[in-house]
C-alpha positions as CSV (number, residue, x, y, z in Angstrom):
1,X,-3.0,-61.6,22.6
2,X,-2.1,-58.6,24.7
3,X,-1.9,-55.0,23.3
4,X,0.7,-52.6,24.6
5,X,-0.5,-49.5,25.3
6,X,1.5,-46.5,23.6
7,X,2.0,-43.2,25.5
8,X,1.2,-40.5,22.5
9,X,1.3,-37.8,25.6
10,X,4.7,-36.4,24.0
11,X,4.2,-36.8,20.5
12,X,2.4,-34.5,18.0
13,X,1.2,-35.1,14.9
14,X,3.3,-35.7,11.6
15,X,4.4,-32.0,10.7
16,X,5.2,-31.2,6.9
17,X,7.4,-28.4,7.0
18,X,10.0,-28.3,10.2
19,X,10.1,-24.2,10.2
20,X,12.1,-23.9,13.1
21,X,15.0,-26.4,12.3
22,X,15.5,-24.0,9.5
23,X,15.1,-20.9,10.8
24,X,18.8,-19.2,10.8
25,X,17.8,-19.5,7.2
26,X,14.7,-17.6,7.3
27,X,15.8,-14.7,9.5
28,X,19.0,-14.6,7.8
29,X,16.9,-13.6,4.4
30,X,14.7,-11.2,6.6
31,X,18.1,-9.8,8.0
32,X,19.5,-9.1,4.6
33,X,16.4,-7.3,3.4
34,X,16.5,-5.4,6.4
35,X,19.9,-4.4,6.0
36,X,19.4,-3.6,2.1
37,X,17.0,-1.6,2.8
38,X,18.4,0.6,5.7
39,X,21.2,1.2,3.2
40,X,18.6,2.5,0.7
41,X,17.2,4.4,3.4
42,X,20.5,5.5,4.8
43,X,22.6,6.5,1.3
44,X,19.3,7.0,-1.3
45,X,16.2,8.7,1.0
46,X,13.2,8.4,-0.1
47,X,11.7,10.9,-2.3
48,X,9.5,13.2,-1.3
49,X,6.4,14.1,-2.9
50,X,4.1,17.1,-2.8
51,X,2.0,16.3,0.1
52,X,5.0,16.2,2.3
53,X,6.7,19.4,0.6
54,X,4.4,21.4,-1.0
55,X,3.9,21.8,-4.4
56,X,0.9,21.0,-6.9
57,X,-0.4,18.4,-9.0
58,X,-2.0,18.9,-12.0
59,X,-3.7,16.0,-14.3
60,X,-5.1,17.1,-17.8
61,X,-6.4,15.4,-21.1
62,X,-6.7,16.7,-24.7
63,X,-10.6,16.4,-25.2
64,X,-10.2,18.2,-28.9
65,X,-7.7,20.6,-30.7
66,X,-6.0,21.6,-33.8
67,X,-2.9,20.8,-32.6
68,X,-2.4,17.9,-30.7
69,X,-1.3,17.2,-27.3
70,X,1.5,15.3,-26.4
71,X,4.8,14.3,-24.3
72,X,6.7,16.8,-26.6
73,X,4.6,20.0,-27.6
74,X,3.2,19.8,-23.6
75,X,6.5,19.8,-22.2
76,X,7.4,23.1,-24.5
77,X,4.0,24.8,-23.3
78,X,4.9,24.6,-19.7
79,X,8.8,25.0,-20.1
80,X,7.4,28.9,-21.5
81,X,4.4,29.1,-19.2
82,X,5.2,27.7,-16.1
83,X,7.6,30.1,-13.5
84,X,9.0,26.7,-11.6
85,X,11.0,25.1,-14.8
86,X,11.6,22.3,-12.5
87,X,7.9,20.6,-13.1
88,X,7.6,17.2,-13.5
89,X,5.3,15.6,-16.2
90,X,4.4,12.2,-16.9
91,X,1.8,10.2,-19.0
92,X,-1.3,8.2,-17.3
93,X,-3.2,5.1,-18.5
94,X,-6.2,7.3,-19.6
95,X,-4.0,9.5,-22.4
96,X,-4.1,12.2,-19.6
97,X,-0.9,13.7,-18.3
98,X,0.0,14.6,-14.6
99,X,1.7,17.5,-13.8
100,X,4.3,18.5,-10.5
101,X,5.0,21.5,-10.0
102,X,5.6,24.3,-7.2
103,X,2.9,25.3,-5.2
104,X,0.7,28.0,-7.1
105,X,-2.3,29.8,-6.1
106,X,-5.7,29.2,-7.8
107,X,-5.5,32.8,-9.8
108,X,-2.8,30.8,-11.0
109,X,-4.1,27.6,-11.8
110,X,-6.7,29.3,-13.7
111,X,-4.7,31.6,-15.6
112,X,-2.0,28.5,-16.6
113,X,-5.4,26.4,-17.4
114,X,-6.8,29.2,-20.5
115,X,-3.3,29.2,-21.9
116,X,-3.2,25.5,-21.7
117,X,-7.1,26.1,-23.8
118,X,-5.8,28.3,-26.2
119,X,-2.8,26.4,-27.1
120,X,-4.8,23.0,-27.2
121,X,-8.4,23.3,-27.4
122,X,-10.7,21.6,-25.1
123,X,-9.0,20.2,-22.2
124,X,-10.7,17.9,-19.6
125,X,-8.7,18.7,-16.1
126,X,-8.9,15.8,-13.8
127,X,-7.5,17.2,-11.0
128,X,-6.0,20.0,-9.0
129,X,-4.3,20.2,-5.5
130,X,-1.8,23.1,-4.0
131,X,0.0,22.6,-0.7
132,X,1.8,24.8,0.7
133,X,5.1,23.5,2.3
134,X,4.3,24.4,6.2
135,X,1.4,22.0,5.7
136,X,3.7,19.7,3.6
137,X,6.0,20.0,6.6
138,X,3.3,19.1,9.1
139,X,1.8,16.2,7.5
140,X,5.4,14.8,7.5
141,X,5.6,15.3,11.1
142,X,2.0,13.3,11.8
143,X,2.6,11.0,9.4
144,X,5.9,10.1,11.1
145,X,3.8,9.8,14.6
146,X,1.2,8.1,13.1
147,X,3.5,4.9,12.3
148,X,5.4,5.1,15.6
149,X,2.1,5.4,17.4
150,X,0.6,2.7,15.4
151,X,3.5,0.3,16.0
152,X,3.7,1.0,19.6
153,X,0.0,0.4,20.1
154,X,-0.4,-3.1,18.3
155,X,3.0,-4.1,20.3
156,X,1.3,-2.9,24.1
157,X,-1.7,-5.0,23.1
158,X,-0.5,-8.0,22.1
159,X,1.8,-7.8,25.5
160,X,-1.8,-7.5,27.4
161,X,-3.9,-9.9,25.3
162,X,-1.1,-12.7,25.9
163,X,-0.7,-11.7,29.4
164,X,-1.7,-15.2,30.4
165,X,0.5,-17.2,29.0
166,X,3.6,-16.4,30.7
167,X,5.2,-19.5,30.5
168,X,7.4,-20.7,28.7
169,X,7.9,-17.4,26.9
170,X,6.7,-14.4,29.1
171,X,3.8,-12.4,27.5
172,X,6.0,-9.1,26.9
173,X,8.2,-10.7,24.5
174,X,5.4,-11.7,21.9
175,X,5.0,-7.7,22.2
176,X,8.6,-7.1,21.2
177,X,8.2,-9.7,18.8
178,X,5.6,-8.1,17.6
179,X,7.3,-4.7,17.1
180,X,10.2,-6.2,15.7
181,X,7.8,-8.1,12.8
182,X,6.4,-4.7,12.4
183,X,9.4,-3.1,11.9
184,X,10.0,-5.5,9.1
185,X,7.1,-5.2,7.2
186,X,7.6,-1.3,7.4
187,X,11.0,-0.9,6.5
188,X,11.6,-3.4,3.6
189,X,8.9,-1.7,1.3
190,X,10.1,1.4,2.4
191,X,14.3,0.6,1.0
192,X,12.5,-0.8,-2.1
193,X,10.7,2.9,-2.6
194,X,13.8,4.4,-1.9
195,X,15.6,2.8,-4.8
196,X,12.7,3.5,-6.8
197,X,13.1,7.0,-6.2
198,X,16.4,6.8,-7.0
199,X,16.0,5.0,-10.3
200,X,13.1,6.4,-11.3
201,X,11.7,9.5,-9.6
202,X,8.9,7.8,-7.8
203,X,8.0,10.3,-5.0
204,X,5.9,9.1,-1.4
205,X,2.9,11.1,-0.2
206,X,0.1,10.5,2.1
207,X,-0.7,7.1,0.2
208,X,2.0,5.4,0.8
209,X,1.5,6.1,4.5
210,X,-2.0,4.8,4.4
211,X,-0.4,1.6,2.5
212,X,2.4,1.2,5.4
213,X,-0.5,1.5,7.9
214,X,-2.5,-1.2,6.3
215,X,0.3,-3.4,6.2
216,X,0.6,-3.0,9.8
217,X,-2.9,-4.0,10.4
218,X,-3.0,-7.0,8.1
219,X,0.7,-8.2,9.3
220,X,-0.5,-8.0,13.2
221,X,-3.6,-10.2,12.2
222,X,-1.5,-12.8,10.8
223,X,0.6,-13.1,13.4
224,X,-1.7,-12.8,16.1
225,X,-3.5,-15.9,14.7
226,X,0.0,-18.1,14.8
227,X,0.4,-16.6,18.5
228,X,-2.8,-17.5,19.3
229,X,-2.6,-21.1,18.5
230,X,1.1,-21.4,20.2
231,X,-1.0,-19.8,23.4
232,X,-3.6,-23.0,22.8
233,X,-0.9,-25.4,22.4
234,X,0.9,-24.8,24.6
235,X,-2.0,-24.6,27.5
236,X,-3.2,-28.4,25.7
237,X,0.4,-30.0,26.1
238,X,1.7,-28.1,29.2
239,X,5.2,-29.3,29.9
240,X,4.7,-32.7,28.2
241,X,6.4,-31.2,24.8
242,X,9.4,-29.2,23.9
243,X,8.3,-25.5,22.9
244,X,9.8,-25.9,19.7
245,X,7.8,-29.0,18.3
246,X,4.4,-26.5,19.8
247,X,5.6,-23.8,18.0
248,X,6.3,-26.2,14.4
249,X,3.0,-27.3,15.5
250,X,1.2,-24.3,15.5
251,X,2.6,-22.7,12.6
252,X,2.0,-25.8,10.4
253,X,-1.6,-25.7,11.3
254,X,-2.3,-22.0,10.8
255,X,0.2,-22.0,7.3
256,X,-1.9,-22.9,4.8
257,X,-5.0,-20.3,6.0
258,X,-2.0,-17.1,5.8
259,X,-0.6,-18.5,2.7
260,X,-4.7,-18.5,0.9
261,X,-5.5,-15.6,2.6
262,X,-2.6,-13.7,1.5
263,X,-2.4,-15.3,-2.2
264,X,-6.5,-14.4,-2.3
265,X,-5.5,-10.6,-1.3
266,X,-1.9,-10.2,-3.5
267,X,-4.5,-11.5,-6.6
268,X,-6.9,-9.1,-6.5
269,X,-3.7,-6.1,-5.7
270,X,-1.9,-7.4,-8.4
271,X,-5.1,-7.4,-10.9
272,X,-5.4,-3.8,-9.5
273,X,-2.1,-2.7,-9.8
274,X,-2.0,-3.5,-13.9
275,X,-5.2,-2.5,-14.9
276,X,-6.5,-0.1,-12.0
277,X,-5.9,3.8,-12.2
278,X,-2.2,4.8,-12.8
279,X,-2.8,7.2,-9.5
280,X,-3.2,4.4,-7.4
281,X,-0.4,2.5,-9.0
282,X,2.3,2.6,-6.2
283,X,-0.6,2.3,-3.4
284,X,-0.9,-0.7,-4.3
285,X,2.7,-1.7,-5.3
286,X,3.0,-0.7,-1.4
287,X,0.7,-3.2,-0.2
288,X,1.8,-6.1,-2.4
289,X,5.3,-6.1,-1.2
290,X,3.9,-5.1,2.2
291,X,1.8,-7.9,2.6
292,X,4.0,-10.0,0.5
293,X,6.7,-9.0,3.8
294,X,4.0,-9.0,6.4
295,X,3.0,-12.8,5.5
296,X,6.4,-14.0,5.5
297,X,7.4,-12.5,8.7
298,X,3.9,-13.6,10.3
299,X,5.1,-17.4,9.4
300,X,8.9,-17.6,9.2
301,X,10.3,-14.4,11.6
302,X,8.2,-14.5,13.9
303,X,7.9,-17.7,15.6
304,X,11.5,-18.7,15.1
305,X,11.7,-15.8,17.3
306,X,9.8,-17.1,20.1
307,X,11.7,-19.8,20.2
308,X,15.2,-17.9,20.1
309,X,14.0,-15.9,23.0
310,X,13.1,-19.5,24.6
311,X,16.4,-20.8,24.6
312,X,17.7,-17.0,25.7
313,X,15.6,-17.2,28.7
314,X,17.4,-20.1,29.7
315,X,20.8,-19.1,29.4
């Protein structure tokens, strides 16, 4: 009996999801958030909160009192105290109430705080912070910067760290790739605050920078890691397999560690974001649909991608 032997040089293994025979349907979904989103942007604007404008905000709590303090008789003290009539109040988790207002100096502040006392009683204050709006105006500005510079940065390095692999997909693309993922991740959460804002009121400040920053940095790690095993692959099967069956490949074996990861992180955001402090509230709504974005794009934007600019290259 004679054996015949089987050239398995151009196969690779049995994949379980084809990603890339399906991706006009996965970009198209990232397109149309994209594109809801910029419309948000565009015709809604994101609402801006105190850190980026100036103003103050003011969190106190009834500790004790003959007359109690709530929604109603609060709103009627400030609508007589306050000078700017155009404060914002709303409740928080711990019975305390938060307070937006114009920026005030701290004479102020203390003055508003004994009529608050002898209206109410004991009041615990949580917090208080003034800005004035030139620094309001200037922590825009860096802000801004800080995201372009951020963005800019993780796309140069990824150029250089894949400057190796320049074939079949030259190593400054997986930079624009890169940006474009990036891009992604930052401007869907950002449309979904604008309609917030719209709907509800719900301003941005310095924290929801900080959450757009970490999503960078968590959606760059992800993809890095499905780059990074397209760069092995394809160095391990050279021109013996299309780039398209590499890239499957590689995604397919990296898929389930970003989907656990990921699922592990939204868990413990999502456990956070119902029973952690109401300040921190849309931090962390800014992360979950950040990372949510980031994960999806790490998996199903941006290696269809790579192999879009494949077939490009050739035309």
């Amino acid at each position: 009996m004679c054996f015949r032997r089987r050239n398995t040089s151009n196969l690779i293994y049995h994949q379980t999801m084809n990603i890339i025979k399906y991706k006009s349907v996965f970009l198209g979904i990232s397109a149309l958030l994209v594109l809801a989103s910029v419309i948000a942007l565009s015709t809604l604007g994101l609402k801006i909160g105190i850190d980026f404008k100036g103003g103050a905000m003011w969190q106190v709590k009834q500790v004790s009192g003959d007359v109690a303090m709530n929604e109603g008789t609060l709103k009627d003290f400030l609508g007589t105290t306050l000078e700017d009539k155009n404060f914002v109040m709303f409740p928080a988790d711990d019975g305390s109430y938060l307070i937006r207002m114009s920026a005030i100096s701290e004479a102020t502040h203390q003055q508003y705080l004994q009529d608050l006392r002898a209206t109410f009683g004991t009041i615990e204050e949580g917090q208080f912070q003034s800005i004035g709006a030139t620094i309001g105006d200037e922590l825009r500005a860096k802000s801004l910067w800080a995201i372009v510079y951020v963005v800019l940065g993780i796309s140069l390095y990824v150029t250089y760290a894949f400057r190796k692999v320049s074939y079949p997909v030259k190593s400054w693309k997986y930079g624009v790739i890169t940006l474009i993922t990036l891009l992604h991740d930052v401007i869907v959460p950002a449309g979904f605050f604008a309609v917030l804002g719209w709907k509800f009121g719900v301003e941005i400040d310095t924290n929801f920078i900080v959450a757009l920053l970490v999503v960078m940095g968590f959606s760059v790690h992800d993809t890095i890691v499905v780059f990074d095993r397209i760069r092995e692959n394809v160095l391990n099967h050279g021109g013996n397999t299309k780039f398209e069956d590499i890239v499957n490949k590689s995604v397919n074996q990296t898929f389930a560690r970003s989907i656990n990861t990921s699922l592990t992180v939204l868990i413990v955001l999502i456990a956070m974001y119902f029973f952690g402090p109401a300040t921190l509230q849309y931090f962390i709504l800014t992360l979950i649909i950040g990372i949510a974005m980031g994960t999806y794009s790490s998996i199903f934007v941006a290696s269809p991608l790579l192999t879009i600019s494949r077939k490009l290259s050739r035309v």
